[in-house]
C-alpha positions as CSV (number, residue, x, y, z in Angstrom):
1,X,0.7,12.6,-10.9
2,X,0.0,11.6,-14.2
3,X,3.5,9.7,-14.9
4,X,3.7,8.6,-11.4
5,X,3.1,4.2,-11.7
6,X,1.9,2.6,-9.2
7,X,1.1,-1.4,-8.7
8,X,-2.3,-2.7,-8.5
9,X,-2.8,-6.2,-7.3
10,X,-6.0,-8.3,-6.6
11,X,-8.4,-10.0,-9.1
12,X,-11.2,-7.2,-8.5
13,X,-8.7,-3.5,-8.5
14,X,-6.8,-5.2,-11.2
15,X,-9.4,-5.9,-13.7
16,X,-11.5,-2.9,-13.0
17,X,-7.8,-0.8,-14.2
18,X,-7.9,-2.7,-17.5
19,X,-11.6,-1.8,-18.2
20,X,-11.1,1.7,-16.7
21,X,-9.4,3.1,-20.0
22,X,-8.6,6.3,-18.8
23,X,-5.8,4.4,-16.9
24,X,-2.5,3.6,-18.5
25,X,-0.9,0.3,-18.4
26,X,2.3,-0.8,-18.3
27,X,2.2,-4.7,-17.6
28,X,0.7,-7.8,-16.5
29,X,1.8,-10.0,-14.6
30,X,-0.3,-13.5,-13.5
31,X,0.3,-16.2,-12.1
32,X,1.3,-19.3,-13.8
33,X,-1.3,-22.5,-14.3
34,X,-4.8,-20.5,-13.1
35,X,-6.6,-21.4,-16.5
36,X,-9.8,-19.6,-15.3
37,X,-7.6,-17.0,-14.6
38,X,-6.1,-16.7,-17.4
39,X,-9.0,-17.0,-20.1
40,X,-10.8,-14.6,-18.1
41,X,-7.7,-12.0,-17.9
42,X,-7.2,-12.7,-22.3
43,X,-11.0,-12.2,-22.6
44,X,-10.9,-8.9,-21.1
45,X,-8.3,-7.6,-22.7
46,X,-9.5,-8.4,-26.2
47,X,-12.7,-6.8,-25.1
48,X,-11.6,-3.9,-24.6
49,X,-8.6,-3.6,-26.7
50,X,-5.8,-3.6,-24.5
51,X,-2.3,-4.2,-25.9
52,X,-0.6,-4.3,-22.9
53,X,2.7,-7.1,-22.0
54,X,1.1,-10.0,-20.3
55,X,3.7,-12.2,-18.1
56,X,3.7,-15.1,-16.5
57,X,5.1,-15.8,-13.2
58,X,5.1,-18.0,-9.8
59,X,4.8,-16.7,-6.5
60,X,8.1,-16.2,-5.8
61,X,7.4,-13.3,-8.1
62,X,5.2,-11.3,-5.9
63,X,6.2,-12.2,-3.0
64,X,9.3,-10.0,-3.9
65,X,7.5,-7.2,-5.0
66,X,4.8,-7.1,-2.6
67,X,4.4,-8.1,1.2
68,X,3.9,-11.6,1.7
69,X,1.0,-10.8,3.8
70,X,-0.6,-9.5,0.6
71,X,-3.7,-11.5,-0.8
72,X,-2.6,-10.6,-4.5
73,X,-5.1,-13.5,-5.5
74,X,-2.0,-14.2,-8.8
75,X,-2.6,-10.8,-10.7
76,X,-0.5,-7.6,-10.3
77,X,-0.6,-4.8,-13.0
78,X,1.7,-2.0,-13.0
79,X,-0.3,0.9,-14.2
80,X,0.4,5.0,-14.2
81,X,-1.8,6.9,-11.5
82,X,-4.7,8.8,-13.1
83,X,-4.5,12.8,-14.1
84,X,-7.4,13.5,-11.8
85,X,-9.1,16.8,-12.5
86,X,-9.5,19.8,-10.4
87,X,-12.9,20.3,-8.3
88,X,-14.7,22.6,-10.0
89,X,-14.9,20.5,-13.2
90,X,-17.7,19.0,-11.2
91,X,-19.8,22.1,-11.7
92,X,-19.7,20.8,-15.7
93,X,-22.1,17.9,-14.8
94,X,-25.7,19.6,-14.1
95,X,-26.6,15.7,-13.3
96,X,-24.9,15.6,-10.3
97,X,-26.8,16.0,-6.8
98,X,-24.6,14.6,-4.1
99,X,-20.9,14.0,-3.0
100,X,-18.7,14.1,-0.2
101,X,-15.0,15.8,0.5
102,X,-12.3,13.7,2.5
103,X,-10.5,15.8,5.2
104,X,-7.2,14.4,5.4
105,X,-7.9,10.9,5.4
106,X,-4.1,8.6,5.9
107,X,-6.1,5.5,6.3
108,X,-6.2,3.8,2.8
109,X,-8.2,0.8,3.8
110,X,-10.8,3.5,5.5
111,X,-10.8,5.6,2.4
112,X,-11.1,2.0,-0.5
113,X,-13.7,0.9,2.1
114,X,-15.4,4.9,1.7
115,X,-15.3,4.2,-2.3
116,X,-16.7,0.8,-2.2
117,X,-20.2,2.3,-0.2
118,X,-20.0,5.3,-2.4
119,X,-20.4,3.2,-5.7
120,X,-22.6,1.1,-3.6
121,X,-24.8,3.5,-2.8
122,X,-24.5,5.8,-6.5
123,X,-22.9,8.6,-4.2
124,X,-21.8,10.7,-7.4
125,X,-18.3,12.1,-6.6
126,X,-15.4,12.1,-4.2
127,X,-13.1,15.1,-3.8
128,X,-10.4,14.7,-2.2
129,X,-7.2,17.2,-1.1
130,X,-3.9,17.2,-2.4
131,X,-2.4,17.5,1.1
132,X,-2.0,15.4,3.9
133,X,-4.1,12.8,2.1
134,X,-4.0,9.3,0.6
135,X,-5.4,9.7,-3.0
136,X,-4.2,6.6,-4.8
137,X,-2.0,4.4,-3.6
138,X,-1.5,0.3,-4.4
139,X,-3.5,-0.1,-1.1
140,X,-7.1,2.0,-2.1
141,X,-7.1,0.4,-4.8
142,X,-7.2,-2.9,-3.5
143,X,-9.5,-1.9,-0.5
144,X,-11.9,-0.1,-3.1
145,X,-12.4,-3.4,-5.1
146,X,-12.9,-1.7,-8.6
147,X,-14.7,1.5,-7.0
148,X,-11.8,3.6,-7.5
149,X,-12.2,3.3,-11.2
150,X,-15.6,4.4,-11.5
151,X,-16.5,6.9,-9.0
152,X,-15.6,10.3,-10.5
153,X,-12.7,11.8,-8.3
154,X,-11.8,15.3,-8.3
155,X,-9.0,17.4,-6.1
156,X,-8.4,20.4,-4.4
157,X,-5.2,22.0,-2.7
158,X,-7.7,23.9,0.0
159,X,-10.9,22.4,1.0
160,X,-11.9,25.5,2.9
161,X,-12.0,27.3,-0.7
162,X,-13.8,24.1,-2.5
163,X,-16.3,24.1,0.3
164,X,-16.8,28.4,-0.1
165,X,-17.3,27.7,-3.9
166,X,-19.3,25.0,-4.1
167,X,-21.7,27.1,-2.0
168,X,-21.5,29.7,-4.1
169,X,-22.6,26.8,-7.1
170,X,-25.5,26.1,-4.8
171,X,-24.6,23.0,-2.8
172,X,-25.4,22.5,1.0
173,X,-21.9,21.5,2.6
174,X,-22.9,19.1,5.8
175,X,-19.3,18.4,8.2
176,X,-19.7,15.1,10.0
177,X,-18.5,15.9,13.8
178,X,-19.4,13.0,16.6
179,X,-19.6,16.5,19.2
180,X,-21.9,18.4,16.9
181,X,-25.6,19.1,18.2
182,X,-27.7,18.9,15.3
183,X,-28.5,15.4,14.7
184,X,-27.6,14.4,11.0
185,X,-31.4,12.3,10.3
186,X,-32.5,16.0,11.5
187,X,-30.8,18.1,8.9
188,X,-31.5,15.2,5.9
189,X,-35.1,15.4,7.0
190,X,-35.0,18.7,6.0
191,X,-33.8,18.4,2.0
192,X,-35.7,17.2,-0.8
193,X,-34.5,15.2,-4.1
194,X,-33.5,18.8,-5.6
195,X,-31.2,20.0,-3.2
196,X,-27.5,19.3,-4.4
197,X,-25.9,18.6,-1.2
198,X,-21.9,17.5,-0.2
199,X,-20.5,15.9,3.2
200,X,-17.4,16.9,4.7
201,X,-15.6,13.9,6.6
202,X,-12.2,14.1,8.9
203,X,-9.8,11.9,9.3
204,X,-9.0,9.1,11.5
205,X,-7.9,10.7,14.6
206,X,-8.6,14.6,14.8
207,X,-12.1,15.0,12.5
208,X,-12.5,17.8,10.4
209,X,-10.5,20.8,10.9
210,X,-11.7,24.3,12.8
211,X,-11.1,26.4,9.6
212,X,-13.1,23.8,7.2
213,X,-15.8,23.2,10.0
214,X,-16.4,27.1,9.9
215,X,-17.0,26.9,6.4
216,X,-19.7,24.0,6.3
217,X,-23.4,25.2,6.3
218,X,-24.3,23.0,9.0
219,X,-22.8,20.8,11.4
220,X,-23.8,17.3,12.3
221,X,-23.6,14.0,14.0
222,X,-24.6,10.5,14.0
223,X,-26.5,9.2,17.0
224,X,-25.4,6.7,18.7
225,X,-25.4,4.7,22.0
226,X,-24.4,6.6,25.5
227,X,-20.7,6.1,26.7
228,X,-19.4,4.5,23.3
229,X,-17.0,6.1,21.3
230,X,-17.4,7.4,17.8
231,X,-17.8,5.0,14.8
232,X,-15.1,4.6,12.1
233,X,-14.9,7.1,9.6
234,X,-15.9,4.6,6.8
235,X,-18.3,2.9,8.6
236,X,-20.0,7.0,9.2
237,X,-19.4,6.9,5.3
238,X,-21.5,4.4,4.5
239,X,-24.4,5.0,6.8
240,X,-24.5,8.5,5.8
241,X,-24.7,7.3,1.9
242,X,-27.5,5.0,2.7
243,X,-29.8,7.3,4.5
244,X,-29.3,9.4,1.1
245,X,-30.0,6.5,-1.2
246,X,-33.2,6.1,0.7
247,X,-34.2,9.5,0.1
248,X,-33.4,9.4,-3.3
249,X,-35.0,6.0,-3.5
């Protein structure tokens, strides 16, 4: 993954990759005549010590690269996707108290929008599966607006076996299921700052799976009004991560 490049385009993902120095760069390309821009771009990169190739370019230039639909506000870098560490590095960091595992999540606008109200909220980590998932693409890290680079990410290749060890470690594992019976403000009501605690969330269409489900110490859903359907997975993100910043707060 490590050697894999990727591009990254938008004022906010782009300079959020040149302060996140755990991220390789290959180039930079801006747009041409932006001043501000530009003297905000050649302060950064001073400021952190970036050599990277810097070139200018009109908007015929992305328009080739990327869809014209794109809002790449005149920045692009080309960068190399981030070694991301296995799960149970997490176990390292005694500090942490609460994250959340993404079930096979396709959507990258659902997951960037799931970064942005984790960092928003000081959700400490994100793991995410090496299968059927979106981990970092061009179009997270737009959606994510900088989030991406500093909310610690971890991976697993089986989320049944992360969720059986982290367990094990001493974390509650809560799957958020729209059919479930328990009633999520019921089971938060029930931990205290201590508890280390992780929520599971499915993707788009199907949820979580069976398997994983049977796995997760409890079950839970989010209340909401008769004969509606269930809300969007990052919208169930975010209101999940705020009921925890208000405990915690």
């Amino acid at each position: 993954m490590k050697n894999e490049k990727l591009l990254i385009y938008g004022r906010h993902a782009a300079f959020a990759a040149l302060i996140n120095l755990k991220r390789r760069i290959d180039e930079i390309y801006l747009i041409k005549d932006n001043l501000d821009l530009k003297q905000s771009l050649e302060s950064l990169l001073e400021k952190y010590d970036r050599n990277t190739k810097l070139k200018y370019v009109d908007n015929n230039f992305f328009d080739k690269i990327l869809n014209k639909k794109v809002k790449h506000q005149g920045i692009l870098v080309k960068s190399y996707k981030i070694d991301l560490p296995n799960y149970t590095k997490l176990f390292q960091n005694k500090k942490f108290r609460n994250g959340i595992i993404l079930d096979s999540l396709t959507d990258a606008n659902n997951t960037g929008a799931i970064y942005r109200s984790a960092k928003a909220f000081d959700i400490d980590f994100i793991i995410n599966s090496t299968k059927n998932s979106i981990i970092e693409n061009s179009a997270l890290l737009n959606s994510a607006c900088g989030a991406f680079e500093t909310t610690n990410t971890f991976i697993t290749n089986n989320i049944s076996n992360a969720i059986k060890k982290c367990i094990l470690e001493g974390w509650w594992v809560i799957g958020l299921d729209h059919k479930a019976d328990n009633n999520i403000q019921e089971v938060i009501s029930k931990m205290n700052i201590k508890d280390k605690f992780i929520f599971v969330f499915g993707s788009e269409g199907k949820g979580i799976r069976r398997l994983i489900k049977q796995n997760c110490n409890f079950i839970a859903s989010i209340p909401n009004a008769p004969n509606t359907q269930s809300i969007n997975v990052s919208n169930a993100a975010a209101i999940i991560f705020y009921e925890i910043f208000k405990m915690k707060n």
